[in-house]
C-alpha positions in Angstrom: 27.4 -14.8 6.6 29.7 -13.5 3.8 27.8 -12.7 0.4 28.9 -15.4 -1.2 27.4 -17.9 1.3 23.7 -17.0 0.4 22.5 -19.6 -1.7 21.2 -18.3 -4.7 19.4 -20.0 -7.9 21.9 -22.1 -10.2 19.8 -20.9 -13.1 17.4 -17.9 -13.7 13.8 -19.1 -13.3 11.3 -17.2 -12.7 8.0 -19.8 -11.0 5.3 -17.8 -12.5 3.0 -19.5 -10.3 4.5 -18.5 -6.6 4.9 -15.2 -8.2 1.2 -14.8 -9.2 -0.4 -16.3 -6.0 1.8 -13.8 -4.2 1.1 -10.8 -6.1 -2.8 -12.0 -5.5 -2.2 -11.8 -1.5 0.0 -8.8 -1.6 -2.0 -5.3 0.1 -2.2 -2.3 -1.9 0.6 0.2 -2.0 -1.2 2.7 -0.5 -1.9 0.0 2.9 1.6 -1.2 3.3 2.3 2.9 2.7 0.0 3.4 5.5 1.6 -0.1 7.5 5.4 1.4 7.1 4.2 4.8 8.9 2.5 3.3 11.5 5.8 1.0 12.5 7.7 4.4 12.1 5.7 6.0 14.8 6.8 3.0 17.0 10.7 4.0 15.8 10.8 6.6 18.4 12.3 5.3 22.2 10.0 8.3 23.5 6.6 7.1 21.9 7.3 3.5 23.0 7.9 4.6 26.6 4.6 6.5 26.4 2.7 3.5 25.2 4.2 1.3 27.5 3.1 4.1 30.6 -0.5 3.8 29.0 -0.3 0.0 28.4 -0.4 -0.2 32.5 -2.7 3.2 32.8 -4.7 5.8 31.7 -3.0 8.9 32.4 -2.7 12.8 32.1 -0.3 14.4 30.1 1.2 15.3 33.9 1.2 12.2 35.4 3.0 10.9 31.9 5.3 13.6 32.2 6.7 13.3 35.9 6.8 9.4 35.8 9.3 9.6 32.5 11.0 12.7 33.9 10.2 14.6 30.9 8.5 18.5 30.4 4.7 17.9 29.1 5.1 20.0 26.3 7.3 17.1 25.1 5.1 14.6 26.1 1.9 16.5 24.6 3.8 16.6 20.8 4.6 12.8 20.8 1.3 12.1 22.2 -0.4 13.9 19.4 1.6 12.2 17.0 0.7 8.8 18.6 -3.7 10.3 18.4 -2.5 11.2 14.3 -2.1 7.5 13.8 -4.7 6.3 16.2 -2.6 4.4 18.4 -4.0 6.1 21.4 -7.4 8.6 22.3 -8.2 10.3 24.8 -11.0 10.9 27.0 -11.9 14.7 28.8 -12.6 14.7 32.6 -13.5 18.5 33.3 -10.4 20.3 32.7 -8.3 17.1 32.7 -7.3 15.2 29.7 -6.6 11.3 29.8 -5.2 9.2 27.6 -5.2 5.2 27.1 -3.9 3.0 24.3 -7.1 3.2 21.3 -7.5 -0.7 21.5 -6.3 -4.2 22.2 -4.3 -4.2 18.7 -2.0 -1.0 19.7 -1.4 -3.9 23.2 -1.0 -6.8 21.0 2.0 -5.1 18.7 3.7 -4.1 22.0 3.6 -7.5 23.7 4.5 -9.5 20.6 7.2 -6.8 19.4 8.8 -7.6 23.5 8.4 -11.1 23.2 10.2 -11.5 19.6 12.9 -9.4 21.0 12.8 -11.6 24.4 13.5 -14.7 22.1 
């Protein structure tokens, strides 16, 4: 679409009231702050691989590492970033470490994000 086939006003007119019931509903900068770094942690191919691993399983950082052919100490920084922003946790097992997705949202962004691009 070239620019000049956006439609655009014919006149400049502001409609105060869709502006004002928007502004009412809009979060606070410091939330969609907080919502564009959490959509940046899902920016890396890595971190999505790794949720998608722990979508199907709890795992160790081994098992994560061997099934994405990858050395755990990579694994262990992305899955620390993924902990920093809550997106996963992880439970201790003796000397083992596992790690899950933190709830049914972290699931729901990852089957919806698939099924918009599936569209």
């Amino acid at each position: 679409m070239a620019l000049n086939d956006v439609e655009c006003c014919d006149f400049y007119q502001v409609h105060e009231d869709v502006v004002r019931s928007v502004t009412e509903k809009m979060p606070k900068e410091d939330q969609l702050y907080d919502l564009a770094e959490i959509f940046k942690v899902f920016g890396d191919s890595t971190r999505i691989k790794i949720l998608y691993v722990l979508f199907e399983a709890e795992m160790c950082v081994c098992d994560i590492a061997q099934l994405l052919n990858m050395n755990q100490s990579a694994i262990s920084h992305q899955l620390r970033i993924l902990k920093q922003n809550r997106l996963v946790k992880n439970r201790r097992e003796g000397k083992a470490v596992f790690y899950s997705l933190a709830d049914s949202h972290v699931k729901t962004i990852l089957s919806q994000g698939m099924e918009h691009i599936s569209e």
